[in-house]
PAGU-871705 format. One line per field, with one value per residue (C-alpha): x, y negated, z. Coordinates in Angstrom, 2 decimals, padded with zeros to 5 digits. Example, Ala and Ser with C-alpha at 12.3 -4.5 7.8 and 13.67 -1.06 7.14 Angstrom:
BEGIN
X = (012.30 | 013.67)
Y = (004.50 | 001.06)
Z = (007.80 | 007.14)
***
This chain:
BEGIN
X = (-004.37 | -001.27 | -003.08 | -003.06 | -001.81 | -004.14 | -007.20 | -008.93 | -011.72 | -014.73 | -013.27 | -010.62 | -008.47 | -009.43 | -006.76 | -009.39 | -012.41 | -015.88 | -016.15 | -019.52 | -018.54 | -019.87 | -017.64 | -018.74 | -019.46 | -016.03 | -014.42 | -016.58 | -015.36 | -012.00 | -011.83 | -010.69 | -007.75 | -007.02 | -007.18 | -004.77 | -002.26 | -002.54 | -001.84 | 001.58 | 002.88 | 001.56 | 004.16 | 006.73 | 007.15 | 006.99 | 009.87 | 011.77 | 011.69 | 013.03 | 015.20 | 017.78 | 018.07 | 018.40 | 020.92 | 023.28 | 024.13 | 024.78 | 027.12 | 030.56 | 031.85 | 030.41 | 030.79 | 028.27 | 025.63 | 025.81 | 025.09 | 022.35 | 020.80 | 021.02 | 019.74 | 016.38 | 015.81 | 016.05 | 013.52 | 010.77 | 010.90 | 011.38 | 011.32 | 008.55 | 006.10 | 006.38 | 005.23 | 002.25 | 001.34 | 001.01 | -001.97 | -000.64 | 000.44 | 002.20 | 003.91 | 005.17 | 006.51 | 007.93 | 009.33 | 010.84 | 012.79 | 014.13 | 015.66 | 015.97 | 018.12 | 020.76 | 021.27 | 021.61 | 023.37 | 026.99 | 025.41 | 023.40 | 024.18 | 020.85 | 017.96 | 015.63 | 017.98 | 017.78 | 013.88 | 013.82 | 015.87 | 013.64 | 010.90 | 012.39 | 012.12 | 010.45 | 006.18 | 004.42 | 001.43 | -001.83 | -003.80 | -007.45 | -007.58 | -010.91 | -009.65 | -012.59 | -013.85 | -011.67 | -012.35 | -009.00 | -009.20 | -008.95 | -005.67 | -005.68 | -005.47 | -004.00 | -003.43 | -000.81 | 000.52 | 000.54 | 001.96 | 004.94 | 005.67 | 006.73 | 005.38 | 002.11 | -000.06 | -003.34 | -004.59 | -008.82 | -008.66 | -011.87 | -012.29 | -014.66 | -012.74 | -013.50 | -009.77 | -006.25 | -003.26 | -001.22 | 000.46 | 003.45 | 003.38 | 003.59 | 000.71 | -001.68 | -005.11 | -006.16 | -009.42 | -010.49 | -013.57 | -014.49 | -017.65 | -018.25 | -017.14 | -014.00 | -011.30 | -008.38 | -005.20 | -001.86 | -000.03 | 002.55 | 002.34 | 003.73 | 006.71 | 005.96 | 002.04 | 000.60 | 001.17 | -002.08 | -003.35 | -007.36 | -007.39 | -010.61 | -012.16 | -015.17 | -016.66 | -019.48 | -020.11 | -019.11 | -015.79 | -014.07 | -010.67 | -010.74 | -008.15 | -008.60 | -006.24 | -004.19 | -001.82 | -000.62 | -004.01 | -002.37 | -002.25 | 000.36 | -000.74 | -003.73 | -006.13 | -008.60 | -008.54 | -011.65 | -013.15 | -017.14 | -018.63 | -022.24 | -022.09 | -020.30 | -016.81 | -016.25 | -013.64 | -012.69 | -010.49 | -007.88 | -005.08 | -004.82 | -001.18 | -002.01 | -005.20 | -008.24 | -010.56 | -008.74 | -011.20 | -009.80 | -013.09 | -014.38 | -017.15 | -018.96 | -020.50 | -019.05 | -021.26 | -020.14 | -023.19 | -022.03 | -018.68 | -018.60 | -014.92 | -015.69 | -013.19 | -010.23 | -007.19 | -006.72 | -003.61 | -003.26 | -005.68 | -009.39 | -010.65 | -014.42 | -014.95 | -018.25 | -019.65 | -023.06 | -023.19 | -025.98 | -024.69 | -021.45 | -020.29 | -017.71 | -018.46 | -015.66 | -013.26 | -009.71 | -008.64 | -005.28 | -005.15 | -007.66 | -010.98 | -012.75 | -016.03 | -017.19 | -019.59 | -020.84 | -024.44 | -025.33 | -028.31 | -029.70 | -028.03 | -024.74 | -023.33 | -020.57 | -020.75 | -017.92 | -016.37 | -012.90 | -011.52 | -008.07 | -007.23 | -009.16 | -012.40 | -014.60 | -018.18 | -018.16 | -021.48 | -022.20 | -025.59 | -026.83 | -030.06 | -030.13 | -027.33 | -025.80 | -023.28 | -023.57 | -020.42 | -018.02 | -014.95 | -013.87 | -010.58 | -009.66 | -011.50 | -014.92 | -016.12 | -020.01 | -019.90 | -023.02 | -024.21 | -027.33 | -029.45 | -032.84 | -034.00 | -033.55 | -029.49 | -028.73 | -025.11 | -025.57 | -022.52 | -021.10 | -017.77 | -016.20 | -012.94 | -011.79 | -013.63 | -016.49 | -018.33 | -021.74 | -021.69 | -024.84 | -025.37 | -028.95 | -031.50 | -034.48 | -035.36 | -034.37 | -031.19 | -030.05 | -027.23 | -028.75 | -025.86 | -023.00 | -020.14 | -018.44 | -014.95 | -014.01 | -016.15 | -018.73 | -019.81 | -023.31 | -023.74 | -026.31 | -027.67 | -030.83 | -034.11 | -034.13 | -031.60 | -032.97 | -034.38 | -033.16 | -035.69 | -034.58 | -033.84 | -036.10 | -034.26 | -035.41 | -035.32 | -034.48 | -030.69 | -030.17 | -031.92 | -029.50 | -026.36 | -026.34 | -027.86 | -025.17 | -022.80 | -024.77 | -024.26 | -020.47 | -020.43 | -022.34 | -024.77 | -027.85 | -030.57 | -029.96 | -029.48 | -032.82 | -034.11 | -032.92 | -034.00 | -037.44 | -036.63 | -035.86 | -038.74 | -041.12 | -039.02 | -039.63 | -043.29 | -043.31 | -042.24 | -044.44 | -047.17 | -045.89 | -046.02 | -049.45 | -051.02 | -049.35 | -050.62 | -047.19 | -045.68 | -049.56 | -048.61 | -045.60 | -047.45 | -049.64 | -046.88 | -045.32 | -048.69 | -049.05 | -045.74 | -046.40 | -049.59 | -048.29 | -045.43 | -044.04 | -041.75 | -040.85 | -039.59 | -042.70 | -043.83 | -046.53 | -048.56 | -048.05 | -049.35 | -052.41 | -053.42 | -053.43 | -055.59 | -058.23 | -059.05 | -059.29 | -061.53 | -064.10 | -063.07 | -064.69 | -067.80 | -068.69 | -068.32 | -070.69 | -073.04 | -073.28 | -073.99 | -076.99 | -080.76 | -081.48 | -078.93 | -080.54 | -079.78 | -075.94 | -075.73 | -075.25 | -072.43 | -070.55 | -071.16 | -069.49 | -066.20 | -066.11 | -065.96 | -063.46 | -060.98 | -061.96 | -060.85 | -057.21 | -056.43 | -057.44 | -055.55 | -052.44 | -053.20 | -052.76 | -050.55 | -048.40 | -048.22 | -050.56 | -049.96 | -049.75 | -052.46 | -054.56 | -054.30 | -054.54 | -057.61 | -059.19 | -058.40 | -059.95 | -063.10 | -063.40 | -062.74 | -065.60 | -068.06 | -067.40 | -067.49 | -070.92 | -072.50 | -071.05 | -070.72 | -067.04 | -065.44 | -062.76 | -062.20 | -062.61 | -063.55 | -060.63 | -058.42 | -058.98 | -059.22 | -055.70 | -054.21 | -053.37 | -053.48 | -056.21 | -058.91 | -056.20 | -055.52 | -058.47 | -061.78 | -063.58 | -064.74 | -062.84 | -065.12 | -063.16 | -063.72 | -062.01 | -059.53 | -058.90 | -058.24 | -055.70 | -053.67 | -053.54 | -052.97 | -050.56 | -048.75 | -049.14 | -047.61 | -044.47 | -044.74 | -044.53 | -041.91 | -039.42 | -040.12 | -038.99 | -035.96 | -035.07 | -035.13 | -032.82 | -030.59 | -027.25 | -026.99)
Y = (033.08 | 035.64 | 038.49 | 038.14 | 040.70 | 040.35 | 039.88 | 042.98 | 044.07 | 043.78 | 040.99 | 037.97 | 036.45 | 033.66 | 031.51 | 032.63 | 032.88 | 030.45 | 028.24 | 026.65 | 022.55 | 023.20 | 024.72 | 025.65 | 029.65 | 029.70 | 028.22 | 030.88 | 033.44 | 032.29 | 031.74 | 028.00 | 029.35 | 032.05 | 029.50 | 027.26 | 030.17 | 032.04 | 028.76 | 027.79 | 031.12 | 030.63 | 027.41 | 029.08 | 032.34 | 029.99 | 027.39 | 030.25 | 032.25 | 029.74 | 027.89 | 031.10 | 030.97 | 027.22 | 027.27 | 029.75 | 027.01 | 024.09 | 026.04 | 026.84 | 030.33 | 033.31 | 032.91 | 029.62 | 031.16 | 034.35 | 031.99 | 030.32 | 033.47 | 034.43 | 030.96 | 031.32 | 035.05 | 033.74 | 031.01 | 033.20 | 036.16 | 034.43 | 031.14 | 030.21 | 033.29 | 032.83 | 028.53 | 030.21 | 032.35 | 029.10 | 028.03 | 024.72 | 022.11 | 020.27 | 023.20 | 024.07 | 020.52 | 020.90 | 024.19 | 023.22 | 019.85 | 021.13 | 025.13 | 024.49 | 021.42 | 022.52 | 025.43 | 023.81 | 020.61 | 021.46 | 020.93 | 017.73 | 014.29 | 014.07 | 016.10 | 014.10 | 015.44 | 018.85 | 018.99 | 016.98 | 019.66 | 022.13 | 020.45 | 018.52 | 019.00 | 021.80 | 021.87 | 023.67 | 025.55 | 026.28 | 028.85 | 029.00 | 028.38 | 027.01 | 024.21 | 023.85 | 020.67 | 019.43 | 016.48 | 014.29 | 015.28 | 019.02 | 020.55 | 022.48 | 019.71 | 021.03 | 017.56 | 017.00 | 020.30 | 019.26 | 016.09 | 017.27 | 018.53 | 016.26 | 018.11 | 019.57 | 021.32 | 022.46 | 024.28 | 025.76 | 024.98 | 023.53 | 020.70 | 020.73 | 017.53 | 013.95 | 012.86 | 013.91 | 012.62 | 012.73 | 008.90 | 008.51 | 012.31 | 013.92 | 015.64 | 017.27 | 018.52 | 020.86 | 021.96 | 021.30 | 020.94 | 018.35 | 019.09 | 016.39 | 012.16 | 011.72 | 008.89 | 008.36 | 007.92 | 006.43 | 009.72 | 009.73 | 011.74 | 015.49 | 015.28 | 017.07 | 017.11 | 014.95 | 011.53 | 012.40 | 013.21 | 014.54 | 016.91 | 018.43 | 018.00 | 018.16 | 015.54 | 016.26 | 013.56 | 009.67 | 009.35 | 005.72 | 004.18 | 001.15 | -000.79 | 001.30 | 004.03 | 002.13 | -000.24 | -002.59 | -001.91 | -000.92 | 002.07 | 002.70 | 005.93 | 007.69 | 009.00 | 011.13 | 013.05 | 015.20 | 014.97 | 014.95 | 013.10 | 013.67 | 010.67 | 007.17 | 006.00 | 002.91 | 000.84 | -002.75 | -005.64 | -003.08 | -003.58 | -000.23 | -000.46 | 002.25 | 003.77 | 005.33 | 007.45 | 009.16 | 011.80 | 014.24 | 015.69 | 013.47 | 015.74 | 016.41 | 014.28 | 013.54 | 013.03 | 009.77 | 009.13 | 005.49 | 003.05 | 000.38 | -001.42 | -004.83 | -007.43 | -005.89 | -005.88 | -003.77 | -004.23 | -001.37 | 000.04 | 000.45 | 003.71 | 005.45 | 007.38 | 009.47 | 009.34 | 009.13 | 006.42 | 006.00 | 002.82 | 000.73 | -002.26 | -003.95 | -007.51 | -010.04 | -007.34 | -008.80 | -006.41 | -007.36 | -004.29 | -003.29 | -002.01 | 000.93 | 001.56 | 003.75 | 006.28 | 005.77 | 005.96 | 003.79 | 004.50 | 002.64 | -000.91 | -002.07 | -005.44 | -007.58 | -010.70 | -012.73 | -010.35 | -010.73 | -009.42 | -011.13 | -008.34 | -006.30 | -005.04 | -002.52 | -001.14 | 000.83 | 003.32 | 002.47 | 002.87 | -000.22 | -000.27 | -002.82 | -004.72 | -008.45 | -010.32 | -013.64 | -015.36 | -013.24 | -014.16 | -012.44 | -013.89 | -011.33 | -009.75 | -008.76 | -005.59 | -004.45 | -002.66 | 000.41 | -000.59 | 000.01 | -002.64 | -000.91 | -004.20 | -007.74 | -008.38 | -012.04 | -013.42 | -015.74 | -018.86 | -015.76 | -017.01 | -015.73 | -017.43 | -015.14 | -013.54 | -011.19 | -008.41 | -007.48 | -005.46 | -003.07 | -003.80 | -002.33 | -004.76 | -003.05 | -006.02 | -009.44 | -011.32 | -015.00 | -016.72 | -020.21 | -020.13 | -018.66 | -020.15 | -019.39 | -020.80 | -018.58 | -016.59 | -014.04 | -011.18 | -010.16 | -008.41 | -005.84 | -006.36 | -005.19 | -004.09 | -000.49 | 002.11 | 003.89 | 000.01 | -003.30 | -005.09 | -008.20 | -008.31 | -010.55 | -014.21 | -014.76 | -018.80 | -021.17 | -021.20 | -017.63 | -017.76 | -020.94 | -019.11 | -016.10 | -017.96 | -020.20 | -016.78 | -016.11 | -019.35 | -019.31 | -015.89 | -017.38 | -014.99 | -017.09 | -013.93 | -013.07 | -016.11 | -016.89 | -014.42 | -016.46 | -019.39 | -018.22 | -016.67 | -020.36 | -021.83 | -019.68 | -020.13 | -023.78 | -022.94 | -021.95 | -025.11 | -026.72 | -024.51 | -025.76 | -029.41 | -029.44 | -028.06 | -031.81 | -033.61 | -034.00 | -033.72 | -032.27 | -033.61 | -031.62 | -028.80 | -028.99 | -029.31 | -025.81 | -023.97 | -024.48 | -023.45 | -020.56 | -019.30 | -019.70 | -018.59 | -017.17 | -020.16 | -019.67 | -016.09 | -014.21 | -014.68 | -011.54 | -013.64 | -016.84 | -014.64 | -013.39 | -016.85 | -018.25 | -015.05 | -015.67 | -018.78 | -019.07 | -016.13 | -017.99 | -021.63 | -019.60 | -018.34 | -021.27 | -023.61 | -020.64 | -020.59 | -024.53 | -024.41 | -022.34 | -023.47 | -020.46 | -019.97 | -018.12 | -015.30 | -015.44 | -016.77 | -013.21 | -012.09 | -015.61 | -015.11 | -011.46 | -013.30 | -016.05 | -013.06 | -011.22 | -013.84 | -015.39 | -012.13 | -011.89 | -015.67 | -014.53 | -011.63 | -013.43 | -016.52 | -014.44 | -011.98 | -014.19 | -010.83 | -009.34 | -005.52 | -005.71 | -002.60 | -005.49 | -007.95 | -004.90 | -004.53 | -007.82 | -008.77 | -005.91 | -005.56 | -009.99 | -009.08 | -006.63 | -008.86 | -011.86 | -009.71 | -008.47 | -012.00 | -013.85 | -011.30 | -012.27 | -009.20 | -010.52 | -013.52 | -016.16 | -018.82 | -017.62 | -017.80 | -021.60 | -022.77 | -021.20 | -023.93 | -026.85 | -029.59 | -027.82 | -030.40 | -033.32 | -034.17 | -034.09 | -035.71 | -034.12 | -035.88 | -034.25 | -034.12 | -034.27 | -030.59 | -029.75 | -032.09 | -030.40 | -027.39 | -028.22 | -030.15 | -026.74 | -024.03 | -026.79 | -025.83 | -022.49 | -021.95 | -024.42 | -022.18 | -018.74 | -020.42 | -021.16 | -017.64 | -015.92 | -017.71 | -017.74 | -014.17 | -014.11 | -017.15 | -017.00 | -020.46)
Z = (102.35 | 103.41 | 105.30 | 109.26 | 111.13 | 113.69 | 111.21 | 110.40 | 107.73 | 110.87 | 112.68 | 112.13 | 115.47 | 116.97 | 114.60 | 111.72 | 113.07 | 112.68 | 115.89 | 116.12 | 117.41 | 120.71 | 122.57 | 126.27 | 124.87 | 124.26 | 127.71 | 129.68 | 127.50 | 127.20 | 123.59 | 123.84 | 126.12 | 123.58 | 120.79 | 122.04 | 123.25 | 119.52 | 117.83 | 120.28 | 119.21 | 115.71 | 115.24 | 117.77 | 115.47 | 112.14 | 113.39 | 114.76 | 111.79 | 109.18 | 111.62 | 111.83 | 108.07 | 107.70 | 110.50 | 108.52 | 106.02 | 108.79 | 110.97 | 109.93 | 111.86 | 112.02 | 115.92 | 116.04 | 113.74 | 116.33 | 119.04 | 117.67 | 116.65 | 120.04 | 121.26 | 118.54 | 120.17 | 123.86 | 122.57 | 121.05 | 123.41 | 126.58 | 127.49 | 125.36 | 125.86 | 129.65 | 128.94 | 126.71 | 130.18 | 131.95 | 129.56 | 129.75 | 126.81 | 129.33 | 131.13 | 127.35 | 126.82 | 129.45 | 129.11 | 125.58 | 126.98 | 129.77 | 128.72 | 125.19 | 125.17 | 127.53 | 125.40 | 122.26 | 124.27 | 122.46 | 119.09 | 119.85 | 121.12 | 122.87 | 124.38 | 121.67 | 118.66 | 120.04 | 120.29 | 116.92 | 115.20 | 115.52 | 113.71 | 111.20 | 107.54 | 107.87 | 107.20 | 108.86 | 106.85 | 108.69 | 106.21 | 106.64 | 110.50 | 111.96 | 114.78 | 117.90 | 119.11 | 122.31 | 124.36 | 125.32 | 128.88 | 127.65 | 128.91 | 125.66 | 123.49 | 120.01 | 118.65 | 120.90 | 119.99 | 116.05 | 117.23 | 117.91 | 114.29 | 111.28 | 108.49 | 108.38 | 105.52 | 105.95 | 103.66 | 103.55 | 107.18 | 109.08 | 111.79 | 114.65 | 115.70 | 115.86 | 115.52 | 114.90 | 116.81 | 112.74 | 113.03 | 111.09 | 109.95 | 106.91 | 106.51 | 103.40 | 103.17 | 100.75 | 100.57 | 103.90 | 105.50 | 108.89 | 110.01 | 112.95 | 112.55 | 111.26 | 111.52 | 109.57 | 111.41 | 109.77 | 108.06 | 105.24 | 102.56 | 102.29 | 099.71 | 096.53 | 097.10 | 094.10 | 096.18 | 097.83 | 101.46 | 101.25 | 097.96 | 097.13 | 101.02 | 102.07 | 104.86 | 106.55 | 108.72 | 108.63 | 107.90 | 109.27 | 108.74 | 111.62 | 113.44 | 116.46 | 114.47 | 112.60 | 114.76 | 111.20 | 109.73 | 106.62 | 104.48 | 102.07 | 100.40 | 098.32 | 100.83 | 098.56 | 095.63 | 094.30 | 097.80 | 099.06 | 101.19 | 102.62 | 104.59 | 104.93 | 104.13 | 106.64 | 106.31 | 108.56 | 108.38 | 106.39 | 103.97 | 101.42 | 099.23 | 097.20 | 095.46 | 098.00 | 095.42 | 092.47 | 090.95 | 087.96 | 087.22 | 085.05 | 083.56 | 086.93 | 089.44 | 092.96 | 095.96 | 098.21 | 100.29 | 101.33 | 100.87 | 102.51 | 102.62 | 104.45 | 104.39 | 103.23 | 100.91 | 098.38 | 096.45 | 094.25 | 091.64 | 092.72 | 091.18 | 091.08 | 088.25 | 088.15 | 091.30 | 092.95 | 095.83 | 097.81 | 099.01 | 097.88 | 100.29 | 099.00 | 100.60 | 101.52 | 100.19 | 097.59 | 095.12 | 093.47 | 091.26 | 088.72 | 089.58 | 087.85 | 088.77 | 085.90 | 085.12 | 088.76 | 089.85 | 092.74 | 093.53 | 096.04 | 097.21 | 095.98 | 097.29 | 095.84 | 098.17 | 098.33 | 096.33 | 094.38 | 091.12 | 090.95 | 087.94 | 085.82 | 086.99 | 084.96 | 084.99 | 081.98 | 082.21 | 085.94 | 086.71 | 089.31 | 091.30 | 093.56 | 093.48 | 094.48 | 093.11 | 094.88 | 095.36 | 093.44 | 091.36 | 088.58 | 087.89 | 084.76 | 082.75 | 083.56 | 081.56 | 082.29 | 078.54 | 078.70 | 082.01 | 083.65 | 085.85 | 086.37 | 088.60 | 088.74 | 088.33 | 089.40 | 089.43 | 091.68 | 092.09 | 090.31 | 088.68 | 085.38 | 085.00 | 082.16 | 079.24 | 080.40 | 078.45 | 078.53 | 075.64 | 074.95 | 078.62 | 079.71 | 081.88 | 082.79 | 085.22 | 084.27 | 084.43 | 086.14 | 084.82 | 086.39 | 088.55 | 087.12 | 086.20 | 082.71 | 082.35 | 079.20 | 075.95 | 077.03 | 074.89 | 074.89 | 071.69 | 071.70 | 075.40 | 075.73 | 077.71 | 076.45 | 075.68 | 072.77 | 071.13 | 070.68 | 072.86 | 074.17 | 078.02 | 079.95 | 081.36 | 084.92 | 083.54 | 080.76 | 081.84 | 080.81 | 077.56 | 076.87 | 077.85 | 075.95 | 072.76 | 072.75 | 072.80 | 069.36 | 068.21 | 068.79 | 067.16 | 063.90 | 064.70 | 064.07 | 064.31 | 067.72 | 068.58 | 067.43 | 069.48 | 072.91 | 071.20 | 071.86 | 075.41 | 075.87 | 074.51 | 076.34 | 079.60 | 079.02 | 078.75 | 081.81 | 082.78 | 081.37 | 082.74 | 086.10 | 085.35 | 083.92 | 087.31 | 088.66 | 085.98 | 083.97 | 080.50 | 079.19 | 075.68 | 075.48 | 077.56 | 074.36 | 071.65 | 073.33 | 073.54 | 069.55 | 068.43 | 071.05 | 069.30 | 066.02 | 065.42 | 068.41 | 068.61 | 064.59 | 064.89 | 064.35 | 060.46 | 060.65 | 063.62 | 061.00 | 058.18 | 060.37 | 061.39 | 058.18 | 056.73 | 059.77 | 059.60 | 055.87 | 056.39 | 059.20 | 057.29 | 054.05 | 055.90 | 057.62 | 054.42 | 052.62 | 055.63 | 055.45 | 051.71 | 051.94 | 052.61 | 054.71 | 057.38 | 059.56 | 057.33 | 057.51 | 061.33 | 062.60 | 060.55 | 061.34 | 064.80 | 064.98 | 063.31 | 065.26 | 068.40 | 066.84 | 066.47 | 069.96 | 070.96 | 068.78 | 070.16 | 073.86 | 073.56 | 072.64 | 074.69 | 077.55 | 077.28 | 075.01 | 072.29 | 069.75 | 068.30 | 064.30 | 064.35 | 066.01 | 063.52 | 060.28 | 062.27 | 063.05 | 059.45 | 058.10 | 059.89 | 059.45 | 055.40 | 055.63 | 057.39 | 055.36 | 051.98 | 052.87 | 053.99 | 051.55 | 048.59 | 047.98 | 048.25 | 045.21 | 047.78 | 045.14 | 048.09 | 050.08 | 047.70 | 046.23 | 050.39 | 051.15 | 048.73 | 051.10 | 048.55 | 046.43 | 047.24 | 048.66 | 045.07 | 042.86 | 042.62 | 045.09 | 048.47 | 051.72 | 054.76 | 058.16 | 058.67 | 055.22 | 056.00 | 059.84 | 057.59 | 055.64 | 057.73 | 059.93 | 057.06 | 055.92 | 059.29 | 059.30 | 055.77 | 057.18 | 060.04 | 057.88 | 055.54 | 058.90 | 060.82 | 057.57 | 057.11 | 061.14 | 060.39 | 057.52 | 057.14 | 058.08 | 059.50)
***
């Protein structure tokens, strides 16, 4: 800021000075008055100033730049301090049409060029000035004032103002402040100013770009660079031709309380790079140009309906809450690489036309792909339910599970495919589950629950291993309890493992998971029992029953209950044999 003359150390002019946005203390007091007087002369001494020096290279003689040095002194020292005295923006207007002109009237073909010269190409730099609130009825109404000019700067200046009258100007902000609602009007951009209008601003209050302001509802230039915003950015029915966010600080955070661009056009590039949204709208809105929504954090709602992405769009490291995309088209390339869903995500007659990439996407909820369309490959290698593990996400249905295992498959990457294969299965389960309640499909119901209990489907050899160890273990005891006169003796001791491994089949019965220490520990404390009763600690009986065809082929008459055995370790061990090699085949 250049030093005012009329600031001093104890007490700035009313150019400078903090005004409060309600302004009846300063029309009793006169400060509005004074406000709108100081800033007149403010543009009046700044035009007339540079115009004397610009003149000297237009003018030819030494006569004609005489006379219009004589002209700019009879403008600042007369005609125009006696308009200020009126205290009227019209009485000024009027002043500077009507005694201005004529005396510039041999240099100009009409009064329009004469009151043009005096404004054109030249901007006009307001430094740190605090503008009051003024209602359009106000006879001091700066905005018509800065109307009048073509070129404005503003620079660390602060808005008690609702609205500025800017269409069609060129105008820059830097590091401004508006304090009260703000809406957009139609400016150009400053020459020479970055290609940018808001630069490093600060908005206070809701700030709206709407038809009201803009008669072709169409902006053509980069509204905001590096700016905050503690409340929403509204925008309706609008065509933007150039970029709206651009932020250069890409290692800190930017505050942008609520976007919401309904229904409009966006036809250059779409940028948000690292900030915090509270709420993004962008329903019924076109982009043509790519879309970067990265390192964002939207925190609470974000909503994508109706949505489309005729070029690139991008959610690299986005953090999404709630969020909807129901109805969108992605018509490139889709990228949601490192993103974050901490709820339920579902695409919902979601259309990917081109290839899309979930890559080491995060799902803390669950994810629906029941309705989505896929017209090209989609990459979901490494998407999981956890950041720091390799969980699998949970499918809201059976769809899901079938889409992104047939991604594995195509990639010849049987494992993880695997892995869906069994999201699948127990999505079908649930099915199933359903049906039975009506009476339906209870074979198959039964067929699913088996597998299920198993196996986990064939991918989980451990819970194989563990069934085949327990119920050798109670098959053992009970054939040692029936071989004894005395059973009375031994009842007890079968009766504690038939408990504990009513307990492991509840357990995983139920909550469709059992934790290893579990089974070390039902295993162990079953080995301990049966040891003592039956005095097998070397398992000599357990191990000659674990043979499935130990008994089928020799001389030895097989009772039914024998036989029931068998046949089930028989499936266990073809159970065990296919979870291992799910888990390590290559195809």
């Amino acid at each position: 800021m250049k030093k005012c003359k009329k600031c001093t150390d104890s007490e700035k002019c009313i150019l400078h000075i903090e005004k409060s946005s309600y302004q009846e203390d300063f029309i009793k007091v006169g400060f509005l008055n004074s406000f709108y007087n100081e800033l007149i002369e403010y543009i009046i001494k700044f035009i007339g100033h540079n115009k004397i020096e610009e003149l000297s290279c237009t003018f030819y003689s030494e006569k004609e730049k005489s006379e219009y040095k004589e002209i700019v002194s009879k403008f600042n020292s007369i005609k125009i301090q006696n308009a200020i005295k009126k205290n009227s923006v019209e009485d000024y207007e009027e002043v500077d049409t009507n005694i201005i002109v004529p005396i510039l009237y041999s240099y100009f073909n009409s009064e329009n060029d004469a009151f043009n010269f005096l404004f054109e190409d030249r901007v006009i730099v307001f430094d740190h000035i605090f503008f009051p609130e003024y209602d359009d009825k106000d006879d001091f109404d700066y905005s018509k004032i800065l109307s009048k000019l073509k070129k404005i700067h503003f620079n660390y200046c602060k808005f008690h103002t609702r609205y500025l009258e800017l269409n069609n100007k060129e105008v820059f902000f830097q590091d401004c402040e508006f304090f009260d609602i703000y809406s957009i009007s139609n400016s150009s951009i400053l020459k020479n100013q970055s290609n940018i209008i808001y630069q490093m601003c600060i908005f206070n209050d809701d700030v709206s770009i709407s038809e009201m302001d803009i008669g072709d509802y169409t902006i053509n230039h980069t509204l905001f660079r590096d700016c905050q915003f503690a409340k929403r950015v509204i925008a309706h029915d609008m065509t933007f031709k150039q970029t709206i966010f651009n932020n250069s600080k890409y290692n800190k955070y930017t505050n942008l309380y609520n976007l919401e661009l309904y229904n409009c056009v966006i036809n250059n590039d779409f940028i948000l790079e690292a900030y915090i949204i509270n709420i993004l709208d962008l329903s019924e809105t076109t982009f043509n140009g790519k879309v970067k929504i990265q390192f964002c954090k939207l925190l609470s709602n974000a909503s994508f309906y109706n949505t489309k992405f005729n070029n690139l769009a991008d959610f690299y490291q986005t953090q999404f809450y709630t969020v909807d995309f129901e109805r969108t088209d992605f018509n490139q390339i889709a990228v949601f690489s490192e993103a974050t869903f901490n709820k339920n995500i579902h695409f919902k007659y979601t259309k990917f036309l081109k290839k899309s990439i979930f890559r080491d996407m995060i799902i803390k909820g669950k994810l629906d792909l029941r309705n989505t369309i896929f017209d090209d490959e989609a990459n979901f290698l490494d998407t999981r339910a956890d950041k720091n593990t390799y969980i699998p996400i949970q499918v809201e249905n059976r769809e899901t599970a079938r889409v992104i295992k047939n991604f594995y498959e195509n990639s010849n990457n049987v494992i993880e495919a695997n892995k869906f294969y069994t999201l699948e299965m127990k999505e079908r389960e649930k099915e199933l589950n359903a049906d039975i309640k009506k009476g339906k499909n209870i074979f198959e119901w039964i067929t699913f629950k088996v597998h299920s209990l198993s196996s986990n489907h064939s991918q989980d050899w451990l819970l194989a291993t563990f069934w085949i160890v327990c119920i050798t273990i109670l098959y053992s005891h009970i054939n040692f309890v029936l071989q004894k006169e005395k059973t009375e003796w031994y009842i007890l001791p079968l009766i504690m493992n038939l408990t504990i491994f009513m307990w492991a089949f509840l357990e995983i019965n139920i909550y469709n998971h059992i934790k290893n220490s579990y089974k070390v520990l039902v295993i162990v404390f079953s080995f301990f029992i049966y040891g003592f009763s039956n005095n097998d600690f070397m398992l000599t009986n357990f191990s000659n029953n674990i043979n499935p065809f130990s008994i089928m082929t020799g001389k030895e008459n097989l009772n039914f209950i024998t036989l029931l055995y068998k046949i089930i370790i028989a499936y266990l061990i073809y159970q065990l044999i296919v979870s291992i090699r799910q888990n390590t085949r290559r195809k």
